[in-house]
DSSP file (Angstrom, degrees, kcal/mol; ACC not computed):
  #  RESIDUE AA STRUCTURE BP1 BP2  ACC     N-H-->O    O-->H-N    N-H-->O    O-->H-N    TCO  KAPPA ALPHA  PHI   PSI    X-CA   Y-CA   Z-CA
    1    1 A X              0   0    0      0, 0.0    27,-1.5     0, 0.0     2,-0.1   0.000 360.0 360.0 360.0 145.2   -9.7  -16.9    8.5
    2    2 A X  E     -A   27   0A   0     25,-0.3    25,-0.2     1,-0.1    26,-0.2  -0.207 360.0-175.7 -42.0 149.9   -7.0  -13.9    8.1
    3    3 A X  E    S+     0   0A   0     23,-1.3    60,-1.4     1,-0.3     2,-0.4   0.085  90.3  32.4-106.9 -21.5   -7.5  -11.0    6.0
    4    4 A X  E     +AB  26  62A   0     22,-1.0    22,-1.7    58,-0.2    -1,-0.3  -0.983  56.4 175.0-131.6 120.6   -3.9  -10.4    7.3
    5    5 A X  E     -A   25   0A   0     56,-2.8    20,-0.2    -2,-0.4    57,-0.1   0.043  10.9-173.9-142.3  15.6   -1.0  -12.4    8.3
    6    6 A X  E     -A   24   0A   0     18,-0.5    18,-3.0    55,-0.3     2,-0.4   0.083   3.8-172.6 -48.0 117.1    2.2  -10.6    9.2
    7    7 A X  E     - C   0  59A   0     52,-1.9    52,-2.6    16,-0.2    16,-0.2  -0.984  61.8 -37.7-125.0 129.4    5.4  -12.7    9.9
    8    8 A X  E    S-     0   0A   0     -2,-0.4    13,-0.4    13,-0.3    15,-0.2   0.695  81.2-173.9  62.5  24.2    9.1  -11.4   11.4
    9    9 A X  E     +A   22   0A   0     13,-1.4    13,-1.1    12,-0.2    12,-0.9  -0.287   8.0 170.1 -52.8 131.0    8.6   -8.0    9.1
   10   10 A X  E     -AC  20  57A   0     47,-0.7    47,-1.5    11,-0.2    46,-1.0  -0.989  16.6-165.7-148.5 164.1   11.4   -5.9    9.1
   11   11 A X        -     0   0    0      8,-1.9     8,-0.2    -2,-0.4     2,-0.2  -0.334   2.3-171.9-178.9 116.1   12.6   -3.0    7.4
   12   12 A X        -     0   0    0      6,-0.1     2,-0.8     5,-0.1     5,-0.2  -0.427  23.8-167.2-118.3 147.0   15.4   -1.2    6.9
   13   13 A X  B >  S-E   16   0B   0      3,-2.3     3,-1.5    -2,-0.2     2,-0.5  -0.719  79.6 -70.4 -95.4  74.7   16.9    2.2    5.3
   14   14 A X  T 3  S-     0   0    0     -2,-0.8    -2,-0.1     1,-0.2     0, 0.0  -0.629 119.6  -5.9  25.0 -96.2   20.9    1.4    5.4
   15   15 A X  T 3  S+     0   0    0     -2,-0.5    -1,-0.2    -3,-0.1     2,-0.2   0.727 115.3  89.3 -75.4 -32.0   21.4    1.5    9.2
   16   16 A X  B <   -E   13   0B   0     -3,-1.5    -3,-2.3    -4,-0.1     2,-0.2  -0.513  66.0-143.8 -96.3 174.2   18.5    2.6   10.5
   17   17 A X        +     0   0    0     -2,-0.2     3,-0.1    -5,-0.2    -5,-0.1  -0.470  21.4 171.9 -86.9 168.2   15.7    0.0   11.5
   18   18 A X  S    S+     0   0    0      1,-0.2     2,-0.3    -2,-0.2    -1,-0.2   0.203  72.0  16.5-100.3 -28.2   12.4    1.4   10.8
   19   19 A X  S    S-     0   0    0     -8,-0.2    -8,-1.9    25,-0.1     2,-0.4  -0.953  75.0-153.7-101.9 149.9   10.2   -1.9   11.5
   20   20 A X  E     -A   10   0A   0     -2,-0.3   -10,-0.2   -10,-0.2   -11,-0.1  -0.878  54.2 -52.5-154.7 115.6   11.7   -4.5   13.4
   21   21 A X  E    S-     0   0A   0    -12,-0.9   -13,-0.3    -2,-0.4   -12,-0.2   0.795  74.4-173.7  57.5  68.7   10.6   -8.0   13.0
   22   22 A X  E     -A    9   0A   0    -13,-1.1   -13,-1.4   -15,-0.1     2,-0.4  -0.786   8.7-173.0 -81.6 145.3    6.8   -7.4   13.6
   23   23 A X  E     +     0   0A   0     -2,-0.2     2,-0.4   -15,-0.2   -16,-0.2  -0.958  19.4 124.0-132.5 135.5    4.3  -10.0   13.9
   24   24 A X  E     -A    6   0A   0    -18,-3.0   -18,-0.5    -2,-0.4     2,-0.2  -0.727  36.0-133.9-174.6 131.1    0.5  -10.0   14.1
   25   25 A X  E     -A    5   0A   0     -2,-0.4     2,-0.5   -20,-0.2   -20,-0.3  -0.541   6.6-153.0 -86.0 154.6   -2.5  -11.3   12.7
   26   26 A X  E     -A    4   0A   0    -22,-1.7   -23,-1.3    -2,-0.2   -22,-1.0  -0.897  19.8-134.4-133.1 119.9   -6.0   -9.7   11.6
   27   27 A X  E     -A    2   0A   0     -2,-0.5     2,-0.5   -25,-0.2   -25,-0.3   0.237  34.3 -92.5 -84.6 174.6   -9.3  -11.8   11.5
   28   28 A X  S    S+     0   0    0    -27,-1.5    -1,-0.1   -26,-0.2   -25,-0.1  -0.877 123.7  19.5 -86.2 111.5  -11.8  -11.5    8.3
   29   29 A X  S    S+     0   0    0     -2,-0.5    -1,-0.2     1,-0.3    -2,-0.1   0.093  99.6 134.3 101.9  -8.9  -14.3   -8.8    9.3
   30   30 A X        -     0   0    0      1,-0.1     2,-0.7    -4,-0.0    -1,-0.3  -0.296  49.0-140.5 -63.4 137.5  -11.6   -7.3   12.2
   31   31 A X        -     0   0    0      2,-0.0     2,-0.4     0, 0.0    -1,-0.1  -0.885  28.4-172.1-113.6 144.3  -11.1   -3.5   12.3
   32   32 A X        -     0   0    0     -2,-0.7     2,-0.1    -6,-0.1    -6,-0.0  -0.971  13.8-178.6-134.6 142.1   -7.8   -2.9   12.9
   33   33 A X        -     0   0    0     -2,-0.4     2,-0.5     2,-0.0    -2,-0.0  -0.543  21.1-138.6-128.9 149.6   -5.2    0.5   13.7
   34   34 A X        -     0   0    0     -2,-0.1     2,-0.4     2,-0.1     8,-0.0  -0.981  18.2-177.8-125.1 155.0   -1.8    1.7   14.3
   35   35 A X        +     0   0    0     -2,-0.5     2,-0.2     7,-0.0    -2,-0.0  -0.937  24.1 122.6-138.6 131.5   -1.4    4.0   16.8
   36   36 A X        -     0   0    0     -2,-0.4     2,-0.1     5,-0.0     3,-0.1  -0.890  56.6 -81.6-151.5-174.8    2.5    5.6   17.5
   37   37 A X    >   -     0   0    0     -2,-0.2     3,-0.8     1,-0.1     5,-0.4  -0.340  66.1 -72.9 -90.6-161.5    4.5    8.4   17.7
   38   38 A X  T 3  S+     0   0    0      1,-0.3    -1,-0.1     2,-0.1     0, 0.0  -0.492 123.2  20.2 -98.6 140.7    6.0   10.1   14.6
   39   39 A X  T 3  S+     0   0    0     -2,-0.3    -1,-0.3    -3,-0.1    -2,-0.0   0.820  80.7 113.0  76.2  34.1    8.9    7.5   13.6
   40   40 A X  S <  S-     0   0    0     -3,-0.8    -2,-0.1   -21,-0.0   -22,-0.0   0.817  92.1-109.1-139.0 -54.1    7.8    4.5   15.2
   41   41 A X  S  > S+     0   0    0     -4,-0.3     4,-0.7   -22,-0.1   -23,-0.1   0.560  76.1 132.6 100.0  57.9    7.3    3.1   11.7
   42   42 A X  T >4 S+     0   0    0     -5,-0.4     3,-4.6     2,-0.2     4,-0.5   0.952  81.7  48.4 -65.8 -84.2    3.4    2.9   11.2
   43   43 A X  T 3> S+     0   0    0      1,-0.3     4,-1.0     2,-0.2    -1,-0.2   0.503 110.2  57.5 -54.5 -27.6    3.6    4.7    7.5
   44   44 A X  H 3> S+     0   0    0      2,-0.1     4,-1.7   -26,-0.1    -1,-0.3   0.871 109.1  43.2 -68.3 -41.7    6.8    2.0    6.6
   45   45 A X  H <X S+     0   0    0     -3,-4.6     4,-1.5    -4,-0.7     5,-0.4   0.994 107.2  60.1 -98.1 -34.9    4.6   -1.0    7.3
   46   46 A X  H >> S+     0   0    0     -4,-0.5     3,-5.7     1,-0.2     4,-1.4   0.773 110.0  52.0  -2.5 -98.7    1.1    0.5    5.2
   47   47 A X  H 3<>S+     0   0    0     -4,-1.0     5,-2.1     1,-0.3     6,-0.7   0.546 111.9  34.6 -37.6 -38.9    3.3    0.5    2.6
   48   48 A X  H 3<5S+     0   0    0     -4,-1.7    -1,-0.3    -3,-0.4     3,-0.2   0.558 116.3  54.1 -95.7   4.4    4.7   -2.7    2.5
   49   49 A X  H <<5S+     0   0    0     -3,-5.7    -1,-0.3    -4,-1.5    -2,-0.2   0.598 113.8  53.5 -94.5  -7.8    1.3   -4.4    3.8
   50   50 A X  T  <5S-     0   0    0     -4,-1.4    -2,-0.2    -5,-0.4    -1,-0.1   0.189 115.2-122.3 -96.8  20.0    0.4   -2.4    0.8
   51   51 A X  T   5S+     0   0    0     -5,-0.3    -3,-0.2    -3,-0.2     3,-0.1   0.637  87.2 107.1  53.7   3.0    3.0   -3.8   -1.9
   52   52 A X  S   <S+     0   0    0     -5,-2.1     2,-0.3     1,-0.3    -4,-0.2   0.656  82.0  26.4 -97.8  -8.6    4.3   -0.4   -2.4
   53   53 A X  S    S-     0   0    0     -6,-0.7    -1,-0.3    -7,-0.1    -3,-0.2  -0.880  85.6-121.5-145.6 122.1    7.8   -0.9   -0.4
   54   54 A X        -     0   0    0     -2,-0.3     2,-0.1    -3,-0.1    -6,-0.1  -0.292  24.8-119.0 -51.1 137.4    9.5   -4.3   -0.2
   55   55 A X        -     0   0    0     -7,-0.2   -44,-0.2     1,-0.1    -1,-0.1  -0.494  17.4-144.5 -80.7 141.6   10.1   -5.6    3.4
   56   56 A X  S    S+     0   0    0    -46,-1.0     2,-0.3    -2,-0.1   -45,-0.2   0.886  89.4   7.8 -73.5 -20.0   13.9   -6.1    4.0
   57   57 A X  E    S+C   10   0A   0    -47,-1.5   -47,-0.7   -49,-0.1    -2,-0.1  -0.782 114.5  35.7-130.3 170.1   13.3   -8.9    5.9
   58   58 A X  E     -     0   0A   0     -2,-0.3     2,-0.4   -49,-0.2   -50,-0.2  -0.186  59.1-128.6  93.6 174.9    9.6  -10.9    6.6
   59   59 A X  E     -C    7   0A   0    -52,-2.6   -52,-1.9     8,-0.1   -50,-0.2  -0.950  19.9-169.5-166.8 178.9    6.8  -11.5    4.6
   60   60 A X        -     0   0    0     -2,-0.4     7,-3.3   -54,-0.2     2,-0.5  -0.848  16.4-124.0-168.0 139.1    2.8  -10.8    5.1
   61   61 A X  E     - D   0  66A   0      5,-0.3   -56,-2.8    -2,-0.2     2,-0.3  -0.947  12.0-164.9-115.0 152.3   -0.2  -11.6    3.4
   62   62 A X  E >  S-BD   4  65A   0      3,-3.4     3,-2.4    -2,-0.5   -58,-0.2  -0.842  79.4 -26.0-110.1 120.0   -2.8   -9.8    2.2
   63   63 A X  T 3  S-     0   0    0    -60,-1.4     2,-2.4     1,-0.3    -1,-0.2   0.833 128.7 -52.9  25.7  59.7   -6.1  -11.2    1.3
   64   64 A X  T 3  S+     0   0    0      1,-0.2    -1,-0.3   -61,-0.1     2,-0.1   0.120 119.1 107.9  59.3 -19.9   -4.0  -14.4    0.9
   65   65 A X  E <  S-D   62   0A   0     -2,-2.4    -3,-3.4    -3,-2.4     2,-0.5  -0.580  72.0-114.9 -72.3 154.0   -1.4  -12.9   -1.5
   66   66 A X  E >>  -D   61   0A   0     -5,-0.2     4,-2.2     1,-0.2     3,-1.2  -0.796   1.6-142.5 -94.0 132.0    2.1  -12.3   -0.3
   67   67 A X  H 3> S+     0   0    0     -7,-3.3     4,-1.2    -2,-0.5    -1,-0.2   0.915 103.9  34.1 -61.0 -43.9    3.5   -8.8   -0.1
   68   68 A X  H 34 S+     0   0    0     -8,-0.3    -1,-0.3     2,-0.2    -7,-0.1   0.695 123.5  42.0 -75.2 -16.6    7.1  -10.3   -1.3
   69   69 A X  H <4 S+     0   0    0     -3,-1.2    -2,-0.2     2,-0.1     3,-0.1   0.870 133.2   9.3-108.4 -62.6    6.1  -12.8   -3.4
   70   70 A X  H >X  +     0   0    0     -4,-2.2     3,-1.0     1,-0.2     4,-0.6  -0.008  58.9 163.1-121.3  52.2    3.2  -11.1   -5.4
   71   71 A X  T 3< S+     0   0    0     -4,-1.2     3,-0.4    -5,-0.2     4,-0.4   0.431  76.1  64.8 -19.0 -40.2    3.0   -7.3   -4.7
   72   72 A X  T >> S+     0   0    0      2,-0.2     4,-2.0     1,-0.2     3,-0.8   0.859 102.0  43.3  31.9 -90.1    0.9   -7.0   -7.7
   73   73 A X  T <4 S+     0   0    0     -3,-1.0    -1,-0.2     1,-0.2    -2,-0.2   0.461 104.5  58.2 -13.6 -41.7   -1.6   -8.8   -6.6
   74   74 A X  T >X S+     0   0    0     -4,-0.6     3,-0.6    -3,-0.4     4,-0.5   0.643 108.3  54.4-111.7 -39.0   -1.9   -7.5   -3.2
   75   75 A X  G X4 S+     0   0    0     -3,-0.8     3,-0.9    -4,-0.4    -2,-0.2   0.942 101.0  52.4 -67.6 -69.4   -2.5   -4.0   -5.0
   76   76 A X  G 3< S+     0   0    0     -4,-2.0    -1,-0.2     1,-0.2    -2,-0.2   0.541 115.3  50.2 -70.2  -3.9   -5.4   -4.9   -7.4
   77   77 A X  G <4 S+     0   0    0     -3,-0.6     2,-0.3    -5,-0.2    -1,-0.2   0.602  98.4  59.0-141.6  34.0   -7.2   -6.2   -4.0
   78   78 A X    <<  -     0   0    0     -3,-0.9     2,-0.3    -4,-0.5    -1,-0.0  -0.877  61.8-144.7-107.7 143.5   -7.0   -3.6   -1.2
   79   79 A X        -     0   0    0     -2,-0.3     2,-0.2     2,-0.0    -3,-0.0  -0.820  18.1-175.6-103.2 151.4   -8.3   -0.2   -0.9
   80   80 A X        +     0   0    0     -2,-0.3     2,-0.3     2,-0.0    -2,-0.0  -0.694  18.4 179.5-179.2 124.5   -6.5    2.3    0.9
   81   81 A X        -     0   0    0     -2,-0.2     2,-0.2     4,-0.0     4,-0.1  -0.930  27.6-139.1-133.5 114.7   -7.3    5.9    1.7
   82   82 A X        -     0   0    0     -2,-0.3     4,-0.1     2,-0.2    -2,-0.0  -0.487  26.4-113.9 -79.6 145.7   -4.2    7.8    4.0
   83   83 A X  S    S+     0   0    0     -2,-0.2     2,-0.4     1,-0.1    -1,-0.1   0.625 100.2  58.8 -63.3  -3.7   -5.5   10.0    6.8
   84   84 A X  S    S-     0   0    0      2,-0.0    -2,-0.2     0, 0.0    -1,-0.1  -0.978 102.2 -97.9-126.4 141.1   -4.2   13.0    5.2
   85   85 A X        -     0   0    0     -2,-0.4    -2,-0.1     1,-0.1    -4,-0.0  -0.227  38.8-152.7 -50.7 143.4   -5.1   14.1    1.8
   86   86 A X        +     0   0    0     -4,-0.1     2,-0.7     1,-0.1    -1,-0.1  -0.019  41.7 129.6-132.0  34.8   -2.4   13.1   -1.0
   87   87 A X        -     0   0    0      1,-0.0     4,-0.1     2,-0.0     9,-0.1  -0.726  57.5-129.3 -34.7  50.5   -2.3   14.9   -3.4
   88   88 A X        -     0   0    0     -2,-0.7     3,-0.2     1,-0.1     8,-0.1   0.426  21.8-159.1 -55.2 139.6    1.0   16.2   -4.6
   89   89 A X  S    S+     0   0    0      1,-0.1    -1,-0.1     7,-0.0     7,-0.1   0.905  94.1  52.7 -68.6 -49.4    0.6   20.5   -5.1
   90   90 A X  S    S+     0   0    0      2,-0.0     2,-0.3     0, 0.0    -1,-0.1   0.107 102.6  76.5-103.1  27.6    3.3   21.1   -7.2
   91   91 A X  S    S-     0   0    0     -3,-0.2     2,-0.0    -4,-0.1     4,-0.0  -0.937  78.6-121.3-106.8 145.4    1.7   18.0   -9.9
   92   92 A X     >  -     0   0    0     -2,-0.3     4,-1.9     1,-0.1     5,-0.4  -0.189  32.7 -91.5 -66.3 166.1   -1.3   18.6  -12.2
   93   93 A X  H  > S+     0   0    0      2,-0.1     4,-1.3     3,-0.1     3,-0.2   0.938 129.0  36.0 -26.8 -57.1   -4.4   16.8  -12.2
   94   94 A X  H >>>S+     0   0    0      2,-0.2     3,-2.5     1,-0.2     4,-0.9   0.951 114.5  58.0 -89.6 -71.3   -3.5   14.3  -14.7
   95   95 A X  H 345S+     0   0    0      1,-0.3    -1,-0.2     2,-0.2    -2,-0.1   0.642 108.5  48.7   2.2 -54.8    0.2   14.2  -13.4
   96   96 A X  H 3X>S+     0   0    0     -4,-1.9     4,-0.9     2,-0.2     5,-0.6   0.847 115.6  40.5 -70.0 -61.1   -1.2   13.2  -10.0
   97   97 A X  H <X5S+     0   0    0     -3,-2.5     4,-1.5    -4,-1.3     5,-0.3   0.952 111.2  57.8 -83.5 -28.9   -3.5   10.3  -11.5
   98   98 A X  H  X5S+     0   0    0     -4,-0.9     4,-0.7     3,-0.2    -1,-0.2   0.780 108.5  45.7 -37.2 -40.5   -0.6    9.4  -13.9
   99   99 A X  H >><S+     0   0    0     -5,-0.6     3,-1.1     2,-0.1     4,-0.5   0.635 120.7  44.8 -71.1 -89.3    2.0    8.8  -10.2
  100  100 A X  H >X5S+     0   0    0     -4,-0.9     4,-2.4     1,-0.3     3,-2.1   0.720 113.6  42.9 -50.8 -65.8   -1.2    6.7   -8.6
  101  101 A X  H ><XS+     0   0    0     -4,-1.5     3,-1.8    -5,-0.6     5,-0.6   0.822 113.7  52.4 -40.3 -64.6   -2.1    4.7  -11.4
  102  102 A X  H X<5S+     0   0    0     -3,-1.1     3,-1.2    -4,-0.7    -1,-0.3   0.690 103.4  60.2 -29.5 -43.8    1.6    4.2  -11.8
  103  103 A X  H <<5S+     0   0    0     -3,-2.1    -1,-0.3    -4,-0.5    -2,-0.2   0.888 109.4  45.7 -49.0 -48.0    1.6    3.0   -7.9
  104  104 A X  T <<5S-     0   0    0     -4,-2.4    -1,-0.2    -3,-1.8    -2,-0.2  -0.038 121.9-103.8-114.2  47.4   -0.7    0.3   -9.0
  105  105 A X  T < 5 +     0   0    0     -3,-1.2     2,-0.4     1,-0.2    -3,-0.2   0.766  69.7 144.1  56.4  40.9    1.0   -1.0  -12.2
  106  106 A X      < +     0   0    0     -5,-0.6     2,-0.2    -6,-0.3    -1,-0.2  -0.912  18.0 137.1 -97.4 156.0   -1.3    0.6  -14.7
  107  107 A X        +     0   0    0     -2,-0.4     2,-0.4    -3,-0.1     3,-0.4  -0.765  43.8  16.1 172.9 164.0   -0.1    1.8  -17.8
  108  108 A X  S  > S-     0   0    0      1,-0.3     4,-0.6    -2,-0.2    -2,-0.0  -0.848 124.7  -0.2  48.7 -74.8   -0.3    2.2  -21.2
  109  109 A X  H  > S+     0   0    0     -2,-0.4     4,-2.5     2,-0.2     5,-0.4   0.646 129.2  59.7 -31.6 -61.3   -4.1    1.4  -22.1
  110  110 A X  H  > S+     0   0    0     -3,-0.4     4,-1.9     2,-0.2     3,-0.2   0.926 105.1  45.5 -54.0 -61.6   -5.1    0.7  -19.1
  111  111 A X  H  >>S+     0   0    0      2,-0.2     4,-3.7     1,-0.2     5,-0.6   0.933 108.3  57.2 -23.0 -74.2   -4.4    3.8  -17.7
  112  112 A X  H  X5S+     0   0    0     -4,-0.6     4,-0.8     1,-0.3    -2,-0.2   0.779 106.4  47.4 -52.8 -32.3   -5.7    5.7  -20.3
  113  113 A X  H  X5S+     0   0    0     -4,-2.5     4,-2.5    -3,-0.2    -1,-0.3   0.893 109.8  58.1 -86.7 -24.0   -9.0    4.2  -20.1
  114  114 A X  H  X5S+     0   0    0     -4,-1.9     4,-0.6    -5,-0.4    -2,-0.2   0.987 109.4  35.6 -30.6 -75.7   -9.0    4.7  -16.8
  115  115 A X  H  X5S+     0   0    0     -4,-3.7     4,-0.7     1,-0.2    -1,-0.2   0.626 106.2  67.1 -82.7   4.1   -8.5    8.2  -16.5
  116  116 A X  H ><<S+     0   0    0     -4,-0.8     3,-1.3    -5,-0.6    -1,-0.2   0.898 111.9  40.4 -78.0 -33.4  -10.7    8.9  -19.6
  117  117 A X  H 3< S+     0   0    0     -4,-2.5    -2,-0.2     1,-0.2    -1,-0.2   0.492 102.3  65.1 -89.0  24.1  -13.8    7.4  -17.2
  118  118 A X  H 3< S+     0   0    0     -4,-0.6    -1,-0.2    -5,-0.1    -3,-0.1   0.570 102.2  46.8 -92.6 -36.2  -12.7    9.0  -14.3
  119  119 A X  S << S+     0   0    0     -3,-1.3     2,-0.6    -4,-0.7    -2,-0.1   0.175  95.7  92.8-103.2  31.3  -13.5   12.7  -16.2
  120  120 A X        -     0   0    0      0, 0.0     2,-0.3     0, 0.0    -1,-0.1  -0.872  58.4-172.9-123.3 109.0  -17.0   11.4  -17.3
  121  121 A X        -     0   0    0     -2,-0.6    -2,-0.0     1,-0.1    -3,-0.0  -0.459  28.4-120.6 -82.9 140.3  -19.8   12.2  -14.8
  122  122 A X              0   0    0     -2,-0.3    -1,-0.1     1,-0.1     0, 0.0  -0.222 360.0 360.0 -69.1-178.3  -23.3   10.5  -15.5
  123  123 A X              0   0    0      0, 0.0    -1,-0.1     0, 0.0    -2,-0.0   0.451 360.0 360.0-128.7 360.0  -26.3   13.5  -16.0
């Protein structure tokens, strides 16, 4: 079985390409990388194996959801930690956990209980 499925992905910024048409699979238990230089457009396909930017062209699945079809989905069942801290500077704490949550369709309640157990440490 897949944990990953990636078909004809492409994806583009008005003229320029930034993936084009990739294809590749990733087993269940597989560790897997990108390795390029800076524009090659690793950080373009994260995001959209990650639901957070729609492919123009393509599809993938994600733990058996599809990035086009249910982004949603695909969010509530990956983790994903970027190799450089991300943090915004010029946001506050809560600002900062307000964008993320917001990345991954919380809001209104949900949120809020979120980040109220997020500032409660056990003793």
């Amino acid at each position: 079985m897949n944990s990953i499925e990636v078909h004809n992905l492409t994806k583009k910024f008005e003229k320029f390409t930034s993936v084009n048409n990739i294809s590749f699979e990733v087993g269940e238990g597989e560790v897997f990388g990108f390795l390029g230089s800076n524009g090659a457009g690793k950080s373009t396909t994260i995001k959209m194996l990650c639901g957070i930017l729609s492919p123009t062209s393509g599809d993938a699945n994600v733990g058996g959801f599809s990035i086009r079809d249910n982004p949603d989905m695909v969010k509530r069942n990956i983790g994903y930690m970027s190799q450089k801290f991300s943090l915004y500077n010029d946001l506050t704490v809560a600002e900062n956990i307000n964008f993320f949550g917001g990345v991954y369709g919380l809001k209104d309640q949900i949120l809020r209980d979120r980040k109220n157990g997020f500032w409660k440490y056990p003793n």
